[in-house]
C-alpha positions as CSV (number, residue, x, y, z in Angstrom):
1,X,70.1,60.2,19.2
2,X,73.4,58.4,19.4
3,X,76.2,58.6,16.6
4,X,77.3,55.4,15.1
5,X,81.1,55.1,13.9
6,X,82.0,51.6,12.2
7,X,85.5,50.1,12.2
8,X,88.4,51.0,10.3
9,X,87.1,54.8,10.4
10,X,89.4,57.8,10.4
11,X,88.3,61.5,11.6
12,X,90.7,64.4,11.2
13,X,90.6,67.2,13.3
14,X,87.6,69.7,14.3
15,X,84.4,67.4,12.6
16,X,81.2,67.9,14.1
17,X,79.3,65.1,13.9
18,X,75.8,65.9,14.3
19,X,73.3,63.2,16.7
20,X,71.7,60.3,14.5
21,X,74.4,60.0,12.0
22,X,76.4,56.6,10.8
23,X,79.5,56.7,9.5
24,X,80.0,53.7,7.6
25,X,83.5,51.7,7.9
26,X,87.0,52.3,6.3
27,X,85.4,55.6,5.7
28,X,87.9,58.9,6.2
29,X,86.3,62.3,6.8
30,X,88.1,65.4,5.8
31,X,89.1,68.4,9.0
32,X,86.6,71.0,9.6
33,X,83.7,68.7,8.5
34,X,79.9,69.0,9.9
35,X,78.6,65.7,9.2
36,X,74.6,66.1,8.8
37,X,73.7,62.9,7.4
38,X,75.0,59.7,7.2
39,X,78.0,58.8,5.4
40,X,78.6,55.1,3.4
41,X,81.0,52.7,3.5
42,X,84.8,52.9,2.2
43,X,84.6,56.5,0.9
44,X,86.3,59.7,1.8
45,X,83.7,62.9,2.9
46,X,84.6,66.5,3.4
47,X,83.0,70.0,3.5
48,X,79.9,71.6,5.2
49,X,77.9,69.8,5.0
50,X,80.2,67.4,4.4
51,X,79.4,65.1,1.2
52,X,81.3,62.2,-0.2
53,X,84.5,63.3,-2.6
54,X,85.0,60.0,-3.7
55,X,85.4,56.0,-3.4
56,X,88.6,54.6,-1.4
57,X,89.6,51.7,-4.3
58,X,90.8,49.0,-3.4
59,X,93.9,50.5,-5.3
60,X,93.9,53.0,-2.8
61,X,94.2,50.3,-0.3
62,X,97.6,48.6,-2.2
63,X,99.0,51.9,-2.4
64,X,99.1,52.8,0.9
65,X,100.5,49.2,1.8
66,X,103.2,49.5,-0.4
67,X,103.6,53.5,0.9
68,X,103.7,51.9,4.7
69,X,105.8,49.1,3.8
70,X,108.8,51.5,2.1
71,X,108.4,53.7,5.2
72,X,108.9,50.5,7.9
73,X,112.0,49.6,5.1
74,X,113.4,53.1,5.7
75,X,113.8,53.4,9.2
76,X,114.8,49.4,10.2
């Protein structure tokens, strides 16, 4: 069964994702994950079985703008 990854989503390091599984996009999922069943949109999942922690707000999204912006500032 094939795995479906959306846009915008970010894996860390040693996930298993199992076959048949959607990971919906904008979505982050947390190291050392084993995805077993699909994961929504725009949230951030971790564990094993991983499960969703939480929403990403669209406060989250600002923040990290302004957090990349500073950064770019700092090293021009």
């Amino acid at each position: 069964m094939p795995v479906i990854i959306e846009d915008d989503v970010w894996i860390a390091g040693d996930v298993v994702i199992n076959p048949g599984v959607t990971i919906g996009g904008g979505s982050v999922i947390g190291s050392g994950s084993v995805v077993t069943k699909n994961i929504p949109k725009n949230v951030v999942a971790l564990g094993n079985p991983c499960s969703v922690h939480r929403e990403i707000t669209e406060k989250d999204k600002s923040d990290w703008e302004a957090m990349y912006e500073a950064y770019q500032a700092s090293i021009e």
